[in-house]
N, C-alpha and C positions, 0 to 999 in steps of 0.2 A: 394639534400636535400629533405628529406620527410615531408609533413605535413600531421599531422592529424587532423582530423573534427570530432564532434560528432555531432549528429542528432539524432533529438528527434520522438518518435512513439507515438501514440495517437492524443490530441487533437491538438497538432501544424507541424502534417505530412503534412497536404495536405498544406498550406501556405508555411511552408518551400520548401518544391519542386516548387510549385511557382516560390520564391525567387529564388530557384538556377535557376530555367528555364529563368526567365529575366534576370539572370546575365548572362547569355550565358554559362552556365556548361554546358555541355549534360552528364546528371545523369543518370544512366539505374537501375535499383532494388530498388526504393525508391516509393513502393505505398503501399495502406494500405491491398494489398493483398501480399506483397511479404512476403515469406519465409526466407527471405536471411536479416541477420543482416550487410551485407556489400557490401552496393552499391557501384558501378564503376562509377569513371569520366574519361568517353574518352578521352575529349580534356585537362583534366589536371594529365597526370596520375603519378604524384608527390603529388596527395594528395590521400589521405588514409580514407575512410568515413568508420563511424561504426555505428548502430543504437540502443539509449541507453531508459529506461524508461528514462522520462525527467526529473525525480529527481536526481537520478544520473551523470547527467551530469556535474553540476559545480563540482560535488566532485572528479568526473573523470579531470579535466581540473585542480583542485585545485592542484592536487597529480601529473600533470606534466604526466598524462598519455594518454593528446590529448592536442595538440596546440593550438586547438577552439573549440570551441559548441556553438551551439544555443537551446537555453530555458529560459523558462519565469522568468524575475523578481523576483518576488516571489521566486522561489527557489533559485535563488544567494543569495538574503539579507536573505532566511531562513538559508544557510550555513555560511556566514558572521556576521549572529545576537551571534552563537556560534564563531565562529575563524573568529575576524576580521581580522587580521593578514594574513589571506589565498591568496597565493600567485595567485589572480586576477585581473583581468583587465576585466573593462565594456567598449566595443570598442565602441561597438553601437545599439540603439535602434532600432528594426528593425519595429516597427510601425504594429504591426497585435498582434493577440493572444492576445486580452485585456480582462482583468479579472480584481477583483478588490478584495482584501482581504479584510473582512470587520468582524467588530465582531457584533454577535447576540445572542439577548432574548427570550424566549418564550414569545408571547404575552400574556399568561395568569400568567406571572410572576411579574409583575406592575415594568420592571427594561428597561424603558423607553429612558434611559442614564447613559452613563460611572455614569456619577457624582451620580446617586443616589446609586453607590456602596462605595464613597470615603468614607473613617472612619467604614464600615462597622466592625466588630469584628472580625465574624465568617466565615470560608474558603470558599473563593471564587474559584469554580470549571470550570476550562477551558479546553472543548474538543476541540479536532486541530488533524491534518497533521500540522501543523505549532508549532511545541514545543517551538523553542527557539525564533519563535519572539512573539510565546505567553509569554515566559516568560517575554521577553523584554519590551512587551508591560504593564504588571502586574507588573512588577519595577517599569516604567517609570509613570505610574498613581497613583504607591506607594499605592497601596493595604498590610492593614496592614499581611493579610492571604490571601497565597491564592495557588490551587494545580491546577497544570498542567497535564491534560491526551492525553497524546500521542496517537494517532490513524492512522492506514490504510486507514480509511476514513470514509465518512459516518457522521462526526462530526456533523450532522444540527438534526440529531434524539436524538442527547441528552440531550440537554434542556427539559423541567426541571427538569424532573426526575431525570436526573442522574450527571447533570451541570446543572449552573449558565448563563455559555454564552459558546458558539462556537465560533472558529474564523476558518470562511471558504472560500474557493477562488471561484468565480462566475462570468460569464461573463457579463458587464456591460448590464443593461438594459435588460435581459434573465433569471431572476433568478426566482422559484418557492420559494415562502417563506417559507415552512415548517412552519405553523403557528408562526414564529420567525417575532421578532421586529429589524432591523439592527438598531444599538448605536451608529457605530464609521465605520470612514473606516482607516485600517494600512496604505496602499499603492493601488497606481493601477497601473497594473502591463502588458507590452509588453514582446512580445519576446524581446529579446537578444543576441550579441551576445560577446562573453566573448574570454580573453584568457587566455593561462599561462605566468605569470608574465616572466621568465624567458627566454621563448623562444617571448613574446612579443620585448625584449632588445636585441634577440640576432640572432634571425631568419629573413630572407628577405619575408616574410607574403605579401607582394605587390602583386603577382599575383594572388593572391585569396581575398584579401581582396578588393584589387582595384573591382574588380569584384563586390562583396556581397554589399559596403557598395556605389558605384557608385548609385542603383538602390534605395539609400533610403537617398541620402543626404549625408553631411559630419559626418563626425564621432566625436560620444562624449560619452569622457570619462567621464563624471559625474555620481556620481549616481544616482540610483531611485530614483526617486523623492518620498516623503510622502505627500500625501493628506491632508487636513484639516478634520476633521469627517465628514462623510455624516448628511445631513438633517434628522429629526427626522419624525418619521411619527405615528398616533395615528390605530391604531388595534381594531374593534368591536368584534374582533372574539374572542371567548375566549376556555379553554378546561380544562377538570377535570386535577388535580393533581394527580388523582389516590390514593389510601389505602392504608394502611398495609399489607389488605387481598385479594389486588388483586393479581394473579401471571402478572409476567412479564418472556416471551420467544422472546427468540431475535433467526431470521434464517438470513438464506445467502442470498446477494446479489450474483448476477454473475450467472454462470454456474449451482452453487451446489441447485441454487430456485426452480426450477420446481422439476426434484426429490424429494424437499421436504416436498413441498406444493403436491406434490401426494402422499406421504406415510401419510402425517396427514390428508387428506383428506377421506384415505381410515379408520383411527382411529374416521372419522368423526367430524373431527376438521377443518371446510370447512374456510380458508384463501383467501379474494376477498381484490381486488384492491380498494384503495383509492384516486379518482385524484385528490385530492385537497392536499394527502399526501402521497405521495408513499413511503415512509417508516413509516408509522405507516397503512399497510393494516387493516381489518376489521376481526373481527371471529365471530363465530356463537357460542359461549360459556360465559357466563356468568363468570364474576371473572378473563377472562383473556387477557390480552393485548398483542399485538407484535408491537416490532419491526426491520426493516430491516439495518443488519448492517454487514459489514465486519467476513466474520468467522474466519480471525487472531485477532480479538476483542474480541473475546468471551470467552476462557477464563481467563482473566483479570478480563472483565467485570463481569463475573458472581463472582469470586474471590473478588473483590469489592463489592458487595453484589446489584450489578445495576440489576441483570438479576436474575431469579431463575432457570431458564434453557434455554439450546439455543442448536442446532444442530449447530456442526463443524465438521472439519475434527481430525482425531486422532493425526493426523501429526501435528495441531497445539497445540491441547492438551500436544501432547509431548514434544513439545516446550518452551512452557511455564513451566510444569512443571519441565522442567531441569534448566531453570533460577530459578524457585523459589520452590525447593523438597515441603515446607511443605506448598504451598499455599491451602485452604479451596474452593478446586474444586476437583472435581472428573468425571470416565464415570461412567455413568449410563447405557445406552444402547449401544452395537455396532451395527450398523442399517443394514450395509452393503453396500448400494452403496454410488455411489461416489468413489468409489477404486481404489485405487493409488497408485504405489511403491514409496516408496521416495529411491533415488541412488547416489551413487558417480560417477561422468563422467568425463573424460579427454579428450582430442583433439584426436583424430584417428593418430596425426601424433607423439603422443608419448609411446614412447614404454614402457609402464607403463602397467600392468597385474591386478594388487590388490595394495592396498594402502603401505604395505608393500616395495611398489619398488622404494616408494619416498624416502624411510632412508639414501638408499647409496648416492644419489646424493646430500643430504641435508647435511652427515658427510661430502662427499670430497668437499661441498660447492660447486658444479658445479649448487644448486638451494640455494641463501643466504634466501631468507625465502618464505616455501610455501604458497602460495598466493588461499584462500580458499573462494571462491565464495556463496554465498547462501541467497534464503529466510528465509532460517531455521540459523539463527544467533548460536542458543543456541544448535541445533543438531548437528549442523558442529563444534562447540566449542568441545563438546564431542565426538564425532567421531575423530578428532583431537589429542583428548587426549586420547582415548581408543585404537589408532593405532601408538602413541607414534609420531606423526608427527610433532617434532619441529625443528627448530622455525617455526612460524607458523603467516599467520597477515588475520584475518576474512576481509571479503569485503561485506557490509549487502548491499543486491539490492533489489530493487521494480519492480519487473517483468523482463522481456525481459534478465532473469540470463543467457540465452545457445549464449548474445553477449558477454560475458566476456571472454571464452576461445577462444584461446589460449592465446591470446595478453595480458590482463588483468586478469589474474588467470590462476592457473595451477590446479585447482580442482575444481568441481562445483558440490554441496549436492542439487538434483532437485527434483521433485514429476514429473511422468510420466506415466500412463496409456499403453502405448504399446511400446514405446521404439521408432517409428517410425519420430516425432517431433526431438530428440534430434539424430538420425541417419544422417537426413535430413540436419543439421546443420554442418558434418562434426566431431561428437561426438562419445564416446563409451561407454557404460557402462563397471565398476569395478569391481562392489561390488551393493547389496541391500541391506538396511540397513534395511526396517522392509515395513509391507504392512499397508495399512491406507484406512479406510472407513468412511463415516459419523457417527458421534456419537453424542448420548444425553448427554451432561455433565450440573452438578447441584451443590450446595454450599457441601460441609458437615459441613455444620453446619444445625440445625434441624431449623424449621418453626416453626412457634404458629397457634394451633385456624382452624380455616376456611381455611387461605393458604395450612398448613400442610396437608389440606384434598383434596386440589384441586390440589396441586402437586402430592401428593401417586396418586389421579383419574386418570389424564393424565399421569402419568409413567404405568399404569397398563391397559390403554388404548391402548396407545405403544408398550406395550410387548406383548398383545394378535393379534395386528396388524403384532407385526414383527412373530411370531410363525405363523400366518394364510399365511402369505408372505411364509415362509420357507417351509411351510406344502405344496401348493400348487406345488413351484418348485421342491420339492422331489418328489410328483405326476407324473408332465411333464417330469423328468429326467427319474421317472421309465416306465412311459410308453416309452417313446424312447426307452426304454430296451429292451424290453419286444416283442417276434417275434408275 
């Protein structure tokens, strides 16, 4: 009888391995340099390890498609706050990865505590990674109004400007305020280790559990515990609210930063670091603000009217705009780098050519429903539908998408640069669906006054930059030419 484990990548790798090395696993492919989504246990080779974003994981274990996982608190009771009903079991606290969910204020927003929002009127706006126990939490304080924004992350840069409070996750006693005032705290939050209900009742789990839970005590099925609100704490610092007539540009975290902050650099839009707030860095331009936030955020956020422009990728642009045709965002510029295929992939071990070759197996039901993997929710939706691929059941993931095939989807909609990452995995590419580069996107709707003049400046700033970028490389190409 096979068991499956899920294991989490990121911040609870290296403790997890740990744990399995005191329980006497001998794990081999489980470090933060491995390639391989599927470590080996020698000495148990009846269990099956995969390695997942750790969001994914309870929803992976909820669905009966891993026997265990280990990941933080937090994320079970954020899958719980929406389906309590969800076929889990909390075996045991595994005592590491402590973070602490907690909701915050701008400190120069005078909202000091929950209570001075009780009876408020007017909609109370909460950025998250954590949707449904913001919601939960916004019930349960019986806020007469109030709207929930979903986020990638990054949620601590959007007070006040663009929310009320954040509810974000931070390691106890390690956190950078973001010039935010913490109000409350949800829960505080350990690893975990969870199972499926079903194979909990009916699976002999002893040799591996005996193992995991030996090394941290006896085991307990209760749940998380909720904390009482954290201490209140009084803030001198204070910070403008910003104008009407200021712009506001939001850039990427991650990979897509430098690239960026080099092409605006060369439009002489010089972006420097802030340590006391590293997502709201500094600029050298009068009227404009940034800040640093997630590029599947943006456009939403500009759509919302949070943002007046932001550089993302196209591929999120198109995203968004397929869930919502008429949302009030647009490109403005296509920058060029950052360039990316976005693809269709299947396991190397199926003999599938183009998407096309899923139909037969889906009529004679030798596949009862294709199981479609992806970051891109809304493009895989449509690809789906453009390829006539039913029945069909999407699987929305946060990173680490190329562990879901074979076992856990039989198509994955990726973004890849040279094709060599998703090779490397045991993958194939299908089909391309379209190529993607960084891009300038902005409202369509018009500006008033002084903004309207400092947006048109910087787009026209932009385009003379990316024309001098382009002029240049057709130089260097011709001279290569040229005997």
């Amino acid at each position: 009888m096979q068991l499956k484990l899920a294991l989490p990548k990121g911040q609870l790798l290296q403790d997890t391995r740990y744990l399995l090395h005191r329980s006497g696993l001998e794990v081999s492919g489980y470090e933060e340099q491995s390639r391989s989504y599927r470590p080996e246990c020698r000495n148990l080779p009846n269990v099956f390890l995969k390695v997942f974003n750790e969001k994914d994981i309870p929803i992976q274990v909820a669905v009966g498609n891993y026997d265990l996982g280990i990941c933080g608190q937090d994320w079970v009771e954020e899958l719980l706050a929406k389906y309590p009903s969800s076929a889990l079991v909390k075996v045991q606290n595994l005592g590491y990865g402590t973070r602490r969910l907690w909701v915050a204020a701008a400190s120069a927003s005078g909202i000091q505590s929950i209570e001075k929002l009780n009876g408020r009127a007017d909609n109370i706006r909460i950025a998250t990674e954590y949707p449904n126990l913001a919601e939960a939490f916004a019930l349960t304080r019986r806020f007469k109004r109030f709207a929930i924004f979903p986020l990638w992350g990054g949620a601590e840069v959007y007070p006040p400007e663009s929310a009320d409070l954040a509810l974000i996750a931070d390691s106890l006693g390690n956190h950078s305020d973001y010039d935010l005032v913490p109000v409350g705290t949800i829960l505080e939050s350990n690893a975990c280790l969870i199972a499926y209900r079903p194979s909990w009742e009916s699976k002999n789990m002893a040799p591996l559990l005996d193992r995991l839970c030996a090394t941290v005590g006896r085991r307990d099925t209760s749940a998380a515990k909720t904390s009482k609100p954290s201490a209140l704490y009084d803030s001198s610092r204070s910070q403008s609210l910003g104008d009407s007539e200021c712009v506001w540009i939001a850039i990427a975290d991650g990979h897509q930063q430098k690239p960026t902050l080099e092409f605006l650099a060369r439009a002489g839009l010089n972006i420097s670091e802030n340590p006391r707030n590293p997502r709201r860095p500094s600029i050298n331009a009068e009227g404009i603000k940034v800040k640093v936030i997630r590029p599947q955020d943006m456009p939403l956020q500009v759509a919302n009217g949070n943002f007046d422009l932001a550089i993302t990728g196209e591929d999120w642009l198109t995203d968004h705009l397929y869930r919502f045709p008429s949302s009030p965002v647009k490109n403005i510029l296509t920058l060029g780098f950052g360039r990316v295929r976005i693809v269709a992939v299947v396991s190397k071990k199926l003999a599938i050519q183009n998407p096309e070759d899923f139909r037969a197996p889906l009529r004679r039901q030798e596949i009862a429903t294709l199981r479609i993997a992806s970051e891109y929710v809304n493009i895989a939706d449509m690809y789906a539908r453009e390829h006539h691929l039913s029945p069909c059941r999407l699987i929305p993931t946060w990173g680490a998408s190329e562990a879901f095939l074979p076992e856990d989807a039989d198509l994955l909609i990726e973004n890849t640069q040279t094709g060599q990452t998703i090779a490397q995995h045991g993958l194939r590419i299908i089909d391309t669906l379209f190529e993607s580069s960084a891009c300038l996107i902005g409202s369509t709707r018009a500006a008033d006054g002084i903004k309207e003049r400092r947006i048109a400046e910087i787009v026209r700033r932009l385009e003379r930059t990316l024309k001098e970028v382009r002029s240049q490389k057709e130089e260097l190409w011709n001279s290569r030419l040229s005997p």
